[in-house]
Structure formats: C-alpha cells, structure tokens
MDTraj code that builds the backbone (N, CA, C; nanometers):
import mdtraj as md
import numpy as np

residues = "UNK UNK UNK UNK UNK UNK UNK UNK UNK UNK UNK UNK UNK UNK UNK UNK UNK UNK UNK UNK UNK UNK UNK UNK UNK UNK UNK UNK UNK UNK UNK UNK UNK UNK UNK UNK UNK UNK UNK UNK UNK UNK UNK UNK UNK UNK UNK UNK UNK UNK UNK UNK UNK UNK UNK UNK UNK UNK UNK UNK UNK UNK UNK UNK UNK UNK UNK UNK UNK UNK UNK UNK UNK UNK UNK UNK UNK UNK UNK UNK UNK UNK UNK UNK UNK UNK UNK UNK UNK UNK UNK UNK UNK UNK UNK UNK UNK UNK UNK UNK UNK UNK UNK UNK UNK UNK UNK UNK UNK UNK UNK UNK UNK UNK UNK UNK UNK UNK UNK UNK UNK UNK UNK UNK UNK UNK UNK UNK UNK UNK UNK UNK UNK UNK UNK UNK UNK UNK UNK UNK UNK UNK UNK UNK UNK UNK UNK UNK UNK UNK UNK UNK UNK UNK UNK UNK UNK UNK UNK UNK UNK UNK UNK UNK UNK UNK UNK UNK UNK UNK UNK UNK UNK UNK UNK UNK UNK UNK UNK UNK UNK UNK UNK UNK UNK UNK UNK UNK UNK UNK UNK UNK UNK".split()
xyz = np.array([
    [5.3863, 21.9739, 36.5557],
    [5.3981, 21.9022, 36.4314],
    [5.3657, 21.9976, 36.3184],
    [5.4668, 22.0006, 36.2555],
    [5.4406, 22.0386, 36.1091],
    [5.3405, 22.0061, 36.0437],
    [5.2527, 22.0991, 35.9560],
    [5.1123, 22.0931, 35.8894],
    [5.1997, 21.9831, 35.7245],
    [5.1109, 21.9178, 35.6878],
    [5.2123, 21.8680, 35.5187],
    [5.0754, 21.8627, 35.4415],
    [5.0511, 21.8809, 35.3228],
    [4.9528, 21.8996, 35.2254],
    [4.9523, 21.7603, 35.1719],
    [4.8698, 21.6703, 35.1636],
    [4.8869, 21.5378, 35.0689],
    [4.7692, 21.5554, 35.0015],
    [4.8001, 21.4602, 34.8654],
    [4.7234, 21.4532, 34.7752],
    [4.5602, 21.3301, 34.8021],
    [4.4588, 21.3452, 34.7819],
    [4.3694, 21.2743, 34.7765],
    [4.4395, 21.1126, 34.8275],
    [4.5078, 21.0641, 34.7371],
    [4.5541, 20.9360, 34.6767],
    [4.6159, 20.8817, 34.8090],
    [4.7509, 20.9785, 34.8407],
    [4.8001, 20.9531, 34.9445],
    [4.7205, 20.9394, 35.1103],
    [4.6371, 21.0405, 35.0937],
    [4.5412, 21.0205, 35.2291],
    [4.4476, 20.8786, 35.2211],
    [4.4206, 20.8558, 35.0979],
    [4.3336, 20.7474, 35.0755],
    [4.4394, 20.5935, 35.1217],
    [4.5236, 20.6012, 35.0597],
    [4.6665, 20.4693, 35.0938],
    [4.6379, 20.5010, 35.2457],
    [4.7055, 20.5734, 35.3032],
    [4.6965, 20.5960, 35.4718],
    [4.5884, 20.5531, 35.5515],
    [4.4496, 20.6137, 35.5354],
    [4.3678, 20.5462, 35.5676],
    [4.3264, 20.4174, 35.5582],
    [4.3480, 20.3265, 35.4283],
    [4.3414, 20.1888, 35.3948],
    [4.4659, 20.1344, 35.5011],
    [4.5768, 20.1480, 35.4843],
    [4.6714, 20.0882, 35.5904],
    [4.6010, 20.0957, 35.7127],
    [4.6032, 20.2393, 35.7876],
    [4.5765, 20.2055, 35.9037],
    [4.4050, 20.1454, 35.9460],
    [4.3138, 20.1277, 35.8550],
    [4.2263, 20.0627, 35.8605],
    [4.2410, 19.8841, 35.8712],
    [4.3490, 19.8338, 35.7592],
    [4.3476, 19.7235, 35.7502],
    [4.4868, 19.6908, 35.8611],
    [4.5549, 19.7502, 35.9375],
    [4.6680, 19.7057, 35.9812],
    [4.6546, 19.7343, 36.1433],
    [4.5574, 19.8029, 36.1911],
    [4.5672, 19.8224, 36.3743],
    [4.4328, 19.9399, 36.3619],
    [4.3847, 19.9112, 36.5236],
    [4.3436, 20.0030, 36.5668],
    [4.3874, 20.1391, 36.6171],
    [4.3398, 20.2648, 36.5513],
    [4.3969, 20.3470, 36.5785],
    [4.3238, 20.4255, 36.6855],
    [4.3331, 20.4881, 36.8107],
    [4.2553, 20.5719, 36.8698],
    [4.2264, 20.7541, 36.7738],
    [4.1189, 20.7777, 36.7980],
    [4.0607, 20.9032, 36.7017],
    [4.1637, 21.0348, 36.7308],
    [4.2045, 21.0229, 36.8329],
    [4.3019, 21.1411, 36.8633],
    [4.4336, 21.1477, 36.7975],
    [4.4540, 21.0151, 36.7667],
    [4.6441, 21.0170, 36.7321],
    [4.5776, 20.9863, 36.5363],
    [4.4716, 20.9778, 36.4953],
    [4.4476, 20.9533, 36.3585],
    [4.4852, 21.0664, 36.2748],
    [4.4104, 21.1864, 36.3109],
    [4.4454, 21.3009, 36.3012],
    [4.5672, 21.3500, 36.2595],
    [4.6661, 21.3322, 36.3282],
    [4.7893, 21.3020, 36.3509],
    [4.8867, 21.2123, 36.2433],
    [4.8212, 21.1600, 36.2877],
    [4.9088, 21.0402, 36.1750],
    [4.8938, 21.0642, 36.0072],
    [4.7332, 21.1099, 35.9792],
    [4.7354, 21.1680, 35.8433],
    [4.7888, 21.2470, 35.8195],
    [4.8382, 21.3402, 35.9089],
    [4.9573, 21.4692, 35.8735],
    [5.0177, 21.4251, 35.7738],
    [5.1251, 21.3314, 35.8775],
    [5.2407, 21.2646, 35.8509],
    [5.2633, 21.2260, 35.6806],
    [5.3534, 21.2652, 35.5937],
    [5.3319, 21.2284, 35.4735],
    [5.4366, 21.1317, 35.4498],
    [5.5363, 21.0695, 35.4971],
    [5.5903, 20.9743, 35.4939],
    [5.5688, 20.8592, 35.5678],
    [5.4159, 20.8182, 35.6075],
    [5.4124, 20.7434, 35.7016],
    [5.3984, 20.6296, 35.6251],
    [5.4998, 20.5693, 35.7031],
    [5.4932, 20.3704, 35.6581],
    [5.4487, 20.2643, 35.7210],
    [5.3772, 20.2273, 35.7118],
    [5.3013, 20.1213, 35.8722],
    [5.3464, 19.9673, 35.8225],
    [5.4173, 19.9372, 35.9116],
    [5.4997, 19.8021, 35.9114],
    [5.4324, 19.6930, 36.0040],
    [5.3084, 19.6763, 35.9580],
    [5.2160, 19.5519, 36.0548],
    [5.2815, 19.4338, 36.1172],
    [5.2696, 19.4307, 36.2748],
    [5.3198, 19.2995, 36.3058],
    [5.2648, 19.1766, 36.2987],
    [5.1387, 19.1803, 36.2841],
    [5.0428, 19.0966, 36.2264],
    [4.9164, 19.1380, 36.1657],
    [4.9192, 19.0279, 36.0695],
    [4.8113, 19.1058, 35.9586],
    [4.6932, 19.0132, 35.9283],
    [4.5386, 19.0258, 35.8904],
    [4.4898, 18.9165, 35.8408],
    [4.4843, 18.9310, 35.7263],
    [4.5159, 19.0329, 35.6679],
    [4.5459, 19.0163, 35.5297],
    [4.6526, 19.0276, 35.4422],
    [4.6821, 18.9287, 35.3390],
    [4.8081, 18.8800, 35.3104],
    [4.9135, 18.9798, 35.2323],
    [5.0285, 19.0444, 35.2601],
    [5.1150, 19.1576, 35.2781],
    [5.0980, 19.2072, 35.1207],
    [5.0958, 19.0739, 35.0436],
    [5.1092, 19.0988, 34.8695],
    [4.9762, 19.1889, 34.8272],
    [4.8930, 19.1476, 34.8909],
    [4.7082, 19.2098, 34.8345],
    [4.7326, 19.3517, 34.8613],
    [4.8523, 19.4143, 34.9809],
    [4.8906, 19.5513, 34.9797],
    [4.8852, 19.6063, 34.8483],
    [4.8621, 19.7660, 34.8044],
    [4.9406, 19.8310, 34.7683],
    [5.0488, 19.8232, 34.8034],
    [5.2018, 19.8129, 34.6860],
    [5.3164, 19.8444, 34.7195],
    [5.3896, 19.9404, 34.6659],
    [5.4971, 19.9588, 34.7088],
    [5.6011, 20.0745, 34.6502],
    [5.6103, 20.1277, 34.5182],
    [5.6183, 20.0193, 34.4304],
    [5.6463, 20.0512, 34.3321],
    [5.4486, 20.0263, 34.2470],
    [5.3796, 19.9606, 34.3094],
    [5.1998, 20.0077, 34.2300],
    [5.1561, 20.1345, 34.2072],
    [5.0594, 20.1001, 34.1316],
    [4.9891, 20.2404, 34.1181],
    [4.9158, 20.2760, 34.2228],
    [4.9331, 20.3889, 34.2793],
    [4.9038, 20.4547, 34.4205],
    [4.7109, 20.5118, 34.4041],
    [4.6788, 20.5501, 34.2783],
    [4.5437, 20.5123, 34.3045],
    [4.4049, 20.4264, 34.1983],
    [4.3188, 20.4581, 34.2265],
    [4.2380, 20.3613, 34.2177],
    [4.2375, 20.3532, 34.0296],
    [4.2182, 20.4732, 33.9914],
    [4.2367, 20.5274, 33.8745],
    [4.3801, 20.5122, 33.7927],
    [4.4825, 20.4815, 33.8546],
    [4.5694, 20.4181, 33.7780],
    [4.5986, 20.2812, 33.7486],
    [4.5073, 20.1734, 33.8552],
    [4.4980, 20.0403, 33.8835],
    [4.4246, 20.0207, 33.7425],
    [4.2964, 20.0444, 33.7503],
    [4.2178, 20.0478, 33.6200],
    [4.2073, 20.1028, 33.5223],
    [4.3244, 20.2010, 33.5198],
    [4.4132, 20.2309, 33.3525],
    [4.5130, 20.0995, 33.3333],
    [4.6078, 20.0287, 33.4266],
    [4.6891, 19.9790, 33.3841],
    [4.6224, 19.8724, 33.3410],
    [4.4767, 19.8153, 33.4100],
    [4.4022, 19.7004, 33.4100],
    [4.3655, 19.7263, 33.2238],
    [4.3579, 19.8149, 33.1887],
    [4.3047, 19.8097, 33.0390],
    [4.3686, 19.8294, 32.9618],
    [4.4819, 19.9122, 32.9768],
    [4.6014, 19.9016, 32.9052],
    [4.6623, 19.7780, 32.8677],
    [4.6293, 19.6887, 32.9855],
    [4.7178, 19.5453, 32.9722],
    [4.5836, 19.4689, 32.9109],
    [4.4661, 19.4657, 32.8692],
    [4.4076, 19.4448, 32.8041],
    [4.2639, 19.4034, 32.8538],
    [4.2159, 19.4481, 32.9527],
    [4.1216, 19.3675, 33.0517],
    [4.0063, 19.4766, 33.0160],
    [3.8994, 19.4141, 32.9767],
    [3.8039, 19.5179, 32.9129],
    [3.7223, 19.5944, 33.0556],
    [3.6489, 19.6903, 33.0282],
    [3.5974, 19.7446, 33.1718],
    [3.4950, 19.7111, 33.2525],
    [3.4313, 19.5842, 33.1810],
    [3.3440, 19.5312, 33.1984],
    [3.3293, 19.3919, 33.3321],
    [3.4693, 19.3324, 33.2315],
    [3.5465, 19.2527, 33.3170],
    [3.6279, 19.3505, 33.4970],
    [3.6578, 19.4692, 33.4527],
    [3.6580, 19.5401, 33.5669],
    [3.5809, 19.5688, 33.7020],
    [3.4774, 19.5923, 33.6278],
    [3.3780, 19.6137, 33.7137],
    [3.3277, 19.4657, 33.7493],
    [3.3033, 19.3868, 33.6965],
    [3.2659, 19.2004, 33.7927],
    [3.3712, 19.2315, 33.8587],
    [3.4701, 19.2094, 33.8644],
    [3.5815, 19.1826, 33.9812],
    [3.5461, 19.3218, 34.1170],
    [3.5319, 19.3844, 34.0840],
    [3.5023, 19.4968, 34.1480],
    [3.4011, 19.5190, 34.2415],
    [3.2816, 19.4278, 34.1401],
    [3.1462, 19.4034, 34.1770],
    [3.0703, 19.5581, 34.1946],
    [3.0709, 19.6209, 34.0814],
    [3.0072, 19.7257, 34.0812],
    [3.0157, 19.7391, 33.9442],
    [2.9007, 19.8478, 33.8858],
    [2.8459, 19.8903, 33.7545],
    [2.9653, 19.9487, 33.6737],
    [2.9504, 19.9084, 33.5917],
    [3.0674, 19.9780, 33.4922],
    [3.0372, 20.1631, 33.4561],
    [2.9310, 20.1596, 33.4933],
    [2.9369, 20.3282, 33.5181],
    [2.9962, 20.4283, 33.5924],
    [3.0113, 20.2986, 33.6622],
    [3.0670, 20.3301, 33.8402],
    [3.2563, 20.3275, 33.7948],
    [3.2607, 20.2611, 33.7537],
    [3.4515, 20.2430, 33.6724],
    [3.4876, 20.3734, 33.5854],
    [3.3961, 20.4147, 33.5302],
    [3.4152, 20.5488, 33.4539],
    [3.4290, 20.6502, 33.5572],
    [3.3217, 20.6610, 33.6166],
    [3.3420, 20.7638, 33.7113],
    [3.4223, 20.7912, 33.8055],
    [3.4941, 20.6807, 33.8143],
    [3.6379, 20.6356, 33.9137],
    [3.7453, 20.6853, 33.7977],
    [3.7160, 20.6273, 33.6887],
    [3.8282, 20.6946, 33.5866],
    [3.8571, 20.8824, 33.6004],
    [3.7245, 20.9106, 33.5850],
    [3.6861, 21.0587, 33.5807],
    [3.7443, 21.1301, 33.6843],
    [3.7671, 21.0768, 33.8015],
    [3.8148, 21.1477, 33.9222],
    [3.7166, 21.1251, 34.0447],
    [3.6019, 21.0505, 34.0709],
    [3.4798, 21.0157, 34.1450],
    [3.5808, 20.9437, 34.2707],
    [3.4920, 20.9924, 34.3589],
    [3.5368, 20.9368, 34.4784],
    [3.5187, 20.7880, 34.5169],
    [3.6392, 20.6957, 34.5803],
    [3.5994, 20.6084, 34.5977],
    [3.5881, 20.5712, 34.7464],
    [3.4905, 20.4590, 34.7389],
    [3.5539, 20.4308, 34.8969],
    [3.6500, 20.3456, 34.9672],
    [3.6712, 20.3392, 35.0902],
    [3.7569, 20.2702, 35.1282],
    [3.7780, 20.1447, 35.0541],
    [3.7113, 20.0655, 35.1025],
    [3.6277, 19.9341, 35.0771],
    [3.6877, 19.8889, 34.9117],
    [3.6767, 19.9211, 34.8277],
    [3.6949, 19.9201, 34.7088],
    [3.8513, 19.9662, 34.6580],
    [3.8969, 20.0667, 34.7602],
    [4.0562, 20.1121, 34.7359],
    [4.0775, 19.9852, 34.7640],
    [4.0545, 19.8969, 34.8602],
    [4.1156, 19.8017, 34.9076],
    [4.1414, 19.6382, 34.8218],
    [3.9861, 19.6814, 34.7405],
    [3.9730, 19.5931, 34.6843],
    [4.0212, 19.5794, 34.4982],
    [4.0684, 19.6844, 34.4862],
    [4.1067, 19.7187, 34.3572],
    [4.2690, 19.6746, 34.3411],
    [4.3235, 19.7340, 34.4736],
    [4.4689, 19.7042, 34.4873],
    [4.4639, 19.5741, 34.4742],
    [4.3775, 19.5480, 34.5615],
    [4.4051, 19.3281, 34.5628],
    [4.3925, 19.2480, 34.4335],
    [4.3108, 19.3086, 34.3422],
    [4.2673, 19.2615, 34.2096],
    [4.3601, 19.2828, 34.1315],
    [4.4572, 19.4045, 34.1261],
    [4.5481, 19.4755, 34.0127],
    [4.6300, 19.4312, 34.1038],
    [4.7246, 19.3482, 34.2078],
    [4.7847, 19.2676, 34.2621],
    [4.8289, 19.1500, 34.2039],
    [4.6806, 19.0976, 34.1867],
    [4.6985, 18.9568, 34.1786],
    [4.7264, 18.8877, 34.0162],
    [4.5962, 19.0302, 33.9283],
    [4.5995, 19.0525, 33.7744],
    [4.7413, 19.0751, 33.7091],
    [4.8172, 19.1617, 33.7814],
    [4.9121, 19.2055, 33.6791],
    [5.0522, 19.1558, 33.7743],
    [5.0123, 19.0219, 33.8221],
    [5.1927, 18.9862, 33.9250],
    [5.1747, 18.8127, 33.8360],
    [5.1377, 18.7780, 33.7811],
    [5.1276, 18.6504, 33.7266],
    [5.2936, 18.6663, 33.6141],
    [5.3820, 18.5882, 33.6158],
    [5.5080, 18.5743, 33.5856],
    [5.5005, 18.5603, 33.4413],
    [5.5740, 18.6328, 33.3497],
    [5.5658, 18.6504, 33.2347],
    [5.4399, 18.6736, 33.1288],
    [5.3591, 18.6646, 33.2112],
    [5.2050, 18.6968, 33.1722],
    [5.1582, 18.8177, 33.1717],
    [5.1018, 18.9227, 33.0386],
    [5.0153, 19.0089, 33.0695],
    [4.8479, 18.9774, 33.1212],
    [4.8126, 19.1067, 33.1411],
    [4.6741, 19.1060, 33.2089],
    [4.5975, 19.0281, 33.0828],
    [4.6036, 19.0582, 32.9555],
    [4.5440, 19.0186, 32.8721],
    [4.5502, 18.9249, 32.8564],
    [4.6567, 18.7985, 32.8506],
    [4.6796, 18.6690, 32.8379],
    [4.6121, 18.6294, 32.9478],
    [4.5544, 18.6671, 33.0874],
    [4.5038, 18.6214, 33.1862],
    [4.3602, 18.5920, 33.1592],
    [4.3728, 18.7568, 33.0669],
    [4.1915, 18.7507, 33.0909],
    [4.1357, 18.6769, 32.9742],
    [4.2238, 18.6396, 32.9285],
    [4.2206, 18.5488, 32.8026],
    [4.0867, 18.3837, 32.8685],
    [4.1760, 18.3906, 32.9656],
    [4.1021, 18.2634, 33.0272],
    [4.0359, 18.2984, 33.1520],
    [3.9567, 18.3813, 33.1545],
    [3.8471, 18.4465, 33.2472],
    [3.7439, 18.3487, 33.2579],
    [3.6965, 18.2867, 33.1645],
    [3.5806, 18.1804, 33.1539],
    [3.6218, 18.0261, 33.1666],
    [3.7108, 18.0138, 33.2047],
    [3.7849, 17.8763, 33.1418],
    [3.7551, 17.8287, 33.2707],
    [3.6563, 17.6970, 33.2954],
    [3.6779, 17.6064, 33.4209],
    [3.8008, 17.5475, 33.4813],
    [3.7691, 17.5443, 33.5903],
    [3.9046, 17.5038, 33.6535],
    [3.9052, 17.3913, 33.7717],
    [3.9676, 17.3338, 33.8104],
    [3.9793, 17.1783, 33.8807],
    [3.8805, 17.2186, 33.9383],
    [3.8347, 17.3120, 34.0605],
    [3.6965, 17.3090, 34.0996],
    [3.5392, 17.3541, 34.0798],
    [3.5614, 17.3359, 33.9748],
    [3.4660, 17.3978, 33.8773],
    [3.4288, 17.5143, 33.8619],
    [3.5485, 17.5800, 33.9105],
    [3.4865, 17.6768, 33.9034],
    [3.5761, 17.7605, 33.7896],
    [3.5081, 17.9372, 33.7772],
    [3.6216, 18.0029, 33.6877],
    [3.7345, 18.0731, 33.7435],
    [3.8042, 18.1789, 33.6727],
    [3.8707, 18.2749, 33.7229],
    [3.7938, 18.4038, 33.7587],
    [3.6762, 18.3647, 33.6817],
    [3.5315, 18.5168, 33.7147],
    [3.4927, 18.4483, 33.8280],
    [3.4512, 18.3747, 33.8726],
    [3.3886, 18.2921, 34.0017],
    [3.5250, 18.3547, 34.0473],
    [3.6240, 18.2947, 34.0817],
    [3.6792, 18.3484, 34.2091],
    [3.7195, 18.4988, 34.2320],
    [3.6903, 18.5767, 34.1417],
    [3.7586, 18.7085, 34.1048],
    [3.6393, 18.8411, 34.1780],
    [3.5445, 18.7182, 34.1317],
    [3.4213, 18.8192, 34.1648],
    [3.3081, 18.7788, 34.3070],
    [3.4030, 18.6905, 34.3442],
    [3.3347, 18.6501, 34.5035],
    [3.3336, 18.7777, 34.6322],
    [3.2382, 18.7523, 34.7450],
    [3.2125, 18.8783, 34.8231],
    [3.3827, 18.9063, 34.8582],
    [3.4858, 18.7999, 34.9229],
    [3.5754, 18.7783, 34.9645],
    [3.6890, 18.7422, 34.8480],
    [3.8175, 18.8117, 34.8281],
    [3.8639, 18.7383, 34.6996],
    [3.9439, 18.6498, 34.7961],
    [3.9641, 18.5181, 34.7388],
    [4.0761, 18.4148, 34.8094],
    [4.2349, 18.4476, 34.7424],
    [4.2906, 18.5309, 34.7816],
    [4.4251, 18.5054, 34.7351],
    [4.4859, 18.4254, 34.6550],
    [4.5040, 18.2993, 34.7735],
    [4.5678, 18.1895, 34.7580],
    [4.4783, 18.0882, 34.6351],
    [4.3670, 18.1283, 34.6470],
    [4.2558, 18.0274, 34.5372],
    [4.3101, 18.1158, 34.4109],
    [4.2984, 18.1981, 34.3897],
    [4.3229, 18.3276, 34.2629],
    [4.4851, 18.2776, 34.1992],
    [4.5520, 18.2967, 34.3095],
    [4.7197, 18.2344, 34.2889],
    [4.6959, 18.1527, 34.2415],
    [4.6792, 18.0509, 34.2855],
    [4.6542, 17.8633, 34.2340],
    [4.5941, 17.8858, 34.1039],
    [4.4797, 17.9397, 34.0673],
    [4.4331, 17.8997, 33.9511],
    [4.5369, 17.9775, 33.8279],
    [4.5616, 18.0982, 33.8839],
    [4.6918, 18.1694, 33.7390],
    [4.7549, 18.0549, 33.7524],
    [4.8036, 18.0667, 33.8401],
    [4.9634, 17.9421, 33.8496],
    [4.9236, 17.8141, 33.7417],
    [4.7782, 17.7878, 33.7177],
    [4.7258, 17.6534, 33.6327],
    [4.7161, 17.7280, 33.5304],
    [4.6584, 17.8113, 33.5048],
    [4.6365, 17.8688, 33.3614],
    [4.7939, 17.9256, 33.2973],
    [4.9109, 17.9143, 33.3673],
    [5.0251, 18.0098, 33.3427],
    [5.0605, 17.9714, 33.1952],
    [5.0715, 17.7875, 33.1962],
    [5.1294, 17.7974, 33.0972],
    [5.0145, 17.7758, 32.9315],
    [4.9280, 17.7821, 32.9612],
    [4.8660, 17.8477, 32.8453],
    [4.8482, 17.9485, 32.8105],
    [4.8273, 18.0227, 32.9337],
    [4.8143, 18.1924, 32.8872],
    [4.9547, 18.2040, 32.7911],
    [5.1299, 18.1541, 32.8260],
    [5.2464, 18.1571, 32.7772],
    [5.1924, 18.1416, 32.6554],
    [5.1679, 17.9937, 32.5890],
    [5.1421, 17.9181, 32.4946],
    [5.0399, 18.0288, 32.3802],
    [4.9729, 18.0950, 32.4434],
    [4.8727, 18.1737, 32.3846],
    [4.9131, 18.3372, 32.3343],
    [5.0148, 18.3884, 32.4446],
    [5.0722, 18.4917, 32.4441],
    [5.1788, 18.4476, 32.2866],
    [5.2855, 18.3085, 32.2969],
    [5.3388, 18.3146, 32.1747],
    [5.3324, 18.2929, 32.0412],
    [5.2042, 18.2242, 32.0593],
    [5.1132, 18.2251, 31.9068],
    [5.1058, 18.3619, 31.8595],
    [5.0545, 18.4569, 31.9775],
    [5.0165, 18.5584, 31.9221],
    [5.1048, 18.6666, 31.8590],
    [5.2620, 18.6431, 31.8891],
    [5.3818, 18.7292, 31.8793],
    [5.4029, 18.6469, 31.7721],
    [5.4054, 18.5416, 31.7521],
    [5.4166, 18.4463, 31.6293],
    [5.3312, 18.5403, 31.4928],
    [5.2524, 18.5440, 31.5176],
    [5.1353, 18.5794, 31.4056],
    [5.1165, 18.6970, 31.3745],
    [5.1744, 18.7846, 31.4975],
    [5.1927, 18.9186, 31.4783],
    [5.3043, 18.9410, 31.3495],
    [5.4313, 18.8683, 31.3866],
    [5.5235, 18.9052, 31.3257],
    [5.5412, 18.8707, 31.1916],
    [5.4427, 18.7136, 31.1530],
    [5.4501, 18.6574, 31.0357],
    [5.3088, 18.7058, 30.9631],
    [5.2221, 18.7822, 31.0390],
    [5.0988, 18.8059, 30.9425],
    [5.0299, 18.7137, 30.9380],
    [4.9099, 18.7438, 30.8812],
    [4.7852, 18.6169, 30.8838],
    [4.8587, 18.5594, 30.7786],
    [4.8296, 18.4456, 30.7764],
    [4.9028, 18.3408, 30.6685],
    [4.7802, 18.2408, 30.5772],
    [4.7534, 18.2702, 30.4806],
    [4.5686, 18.2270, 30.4108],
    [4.6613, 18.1651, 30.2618],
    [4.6653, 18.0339, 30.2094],
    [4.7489, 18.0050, 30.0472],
    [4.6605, 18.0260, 29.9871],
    [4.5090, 18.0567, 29.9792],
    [4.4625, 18.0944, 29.8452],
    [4.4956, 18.2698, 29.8658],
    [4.4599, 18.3467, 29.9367],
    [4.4953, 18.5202, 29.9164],
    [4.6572, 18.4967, 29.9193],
    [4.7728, 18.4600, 29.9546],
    [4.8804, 18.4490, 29.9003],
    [4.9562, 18.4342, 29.7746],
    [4.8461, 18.3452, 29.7007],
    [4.8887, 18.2995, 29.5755],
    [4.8104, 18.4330, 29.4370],
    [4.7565, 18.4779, 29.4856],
    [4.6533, 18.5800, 29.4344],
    [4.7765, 18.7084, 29.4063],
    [4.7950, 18.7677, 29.3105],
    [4.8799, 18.9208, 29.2806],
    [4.8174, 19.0130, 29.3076],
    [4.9127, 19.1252, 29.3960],
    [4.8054, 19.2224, 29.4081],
    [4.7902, 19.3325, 29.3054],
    [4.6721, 19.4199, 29.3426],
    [4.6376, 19.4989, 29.2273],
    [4.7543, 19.5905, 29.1488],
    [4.7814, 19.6083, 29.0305],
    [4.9332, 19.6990, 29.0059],
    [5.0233, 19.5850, 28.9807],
    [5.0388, 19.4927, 29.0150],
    [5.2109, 19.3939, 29.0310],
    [5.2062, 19.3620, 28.9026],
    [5.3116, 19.3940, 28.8208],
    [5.3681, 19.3483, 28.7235],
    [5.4114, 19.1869, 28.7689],
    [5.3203, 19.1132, 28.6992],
    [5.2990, 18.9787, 28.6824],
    [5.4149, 18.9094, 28.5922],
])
top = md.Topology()
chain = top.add_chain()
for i, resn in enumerate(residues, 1):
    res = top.add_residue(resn, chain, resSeq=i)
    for name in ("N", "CA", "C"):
        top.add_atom(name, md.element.get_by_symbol(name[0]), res)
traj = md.Trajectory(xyz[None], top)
C-alpha cells in the first residue's frame, strides 16, 4: 500500500467514522488511515446518518464554529451547546486540538443549527430561550449530555415559522430604515428649508 499524507482534519473525519460506524481490529486501523479516500458506508448505525459530517460540511471543527458565527450565533452560545468554556472555542478557533468526542459533537450541532429550511443560524438563535411545548428551551435541548436529534428537529420545525416572520421584519427594516415621525419631520443640518 501506498504511503498518502492527510491533513489533521481528514484523519480526524476518519477516525470519528470509524469510531462511530464499526469495530475496527488495531491491525487493519492503521491501514485504513492511510487510505485518503476512504468512505465508510454503515450498514447500521445508532446514530442518525444526518448528525454525520457530510460532503458538502465543513470538514473541521474550526470551520463549524466560524460558520456558527458568521451565521450569527455568539461564542458563548457555542460553547453551552458544546458544553465547554468559551476559552476552550478560541483555542479550537486558534488551531488547538480537539477531541474525538466533541468532533462528533460539533458536527451534530452545526448539522442541526445551520439545516433548518430557509432559516439562518441567527434567526434560530434568535429563539434560544424561548419555551417550548415541553417546557423546555432550545438551550435545554442543545446543551443536554446527549443531543436528541429528533427533539432538536421538532422544536426548529416549531420555532420555523417565527424565526421566518422575524428574519422578514428584519429585511423589511433593513431596507426601509428605522422609521421614528418626530426625527423624520425634523430638517437636517445644511437643508435649504
């Protein structure tokens, strides 16, 4: 077998697959990390195919939680979901090693955060605090030992169409400006009156 050079990122994806998808014996592991096109196609999984990293995601941990703030999710809010110190998110920014455990769990979060249908991250996290049929929040379920998928799904899916409702106010107001009739009616400084 051919020797192949992979990057951090890529060895890190590999290991998370074959951690979460089969037992591997220690001899053929070796092996298999060579491999730089390796695709592991689980025949059964206990965890649900979407919480993957996929093809087209950000491949590491450090681009999950750029896109997570880019789309507007402060780092704070990062780290609860994460369940670790926001010092600890910088230093992941910085290039800090992560572990398995957390690759795994970052993908599932920036999964679930940024796949909500016409919704940015920001319109989500908009309603981070907002109770929900079981009293609970979107931080309660986000930031549990275990994330529930399907509980996480369900509650965007309830919040969808306000986050919408909230997202078009805001393109509304963007485009028309704050709108105030006493500073409207007021000339500004210079205007030939």
């Amino acid at each position: 077998m051919t020797s192949t050079i992979l990057s951090y990122s890529q060895k890190a994806f590999i290991n998370a697959a074959i951690a979460t998808t089969f037992f591997c014996p220690p001899q053929y592991a070796s092996e298999l990390a060579q491999v730089s096109a390796c695709r592991i196609e689980p025949t059964a999984s206990f965890a649900p195919k979407a919480d993957l990293p996929s093809k087209d995601s950000p491949a590491t941990v450090q681009e999950m939680i750029t896109n997570l703030r880019k789309g507007g999710m402060p780092v704070s809010a990062i780290a609860d979901a994460m369940r670790v110190e926001r010092k600890t998110i910088y230093a992941w920014l910085s290039g800090g090693d992560v572990r398995n455990a957390n690759l795994q769990r970052s993908a599932q979060i920036h999964a679930l955060l940024a796949d909500v249908s016409g919704v940015d991250v920001r319109g989500v996290y908009r309603f981070w605090n907002t109770t929900l049929d079981g009293n609970k929040t979107l931080r309660d379920l986000m930031t549990a030992d275990s994330i529930d998928g399907l509980a996480v799904r369900s509650a965007l899916e309830s919040l969808r169409p306000a986050a919408l409702r909230a997202m078009a106010i805001e393109r509304k107001m963007s485009r028309q400006g704050p709108i105030n009739a006493v500073l409207d009616d007021i000339p500004e400084a210079g205007a030939n009156v």
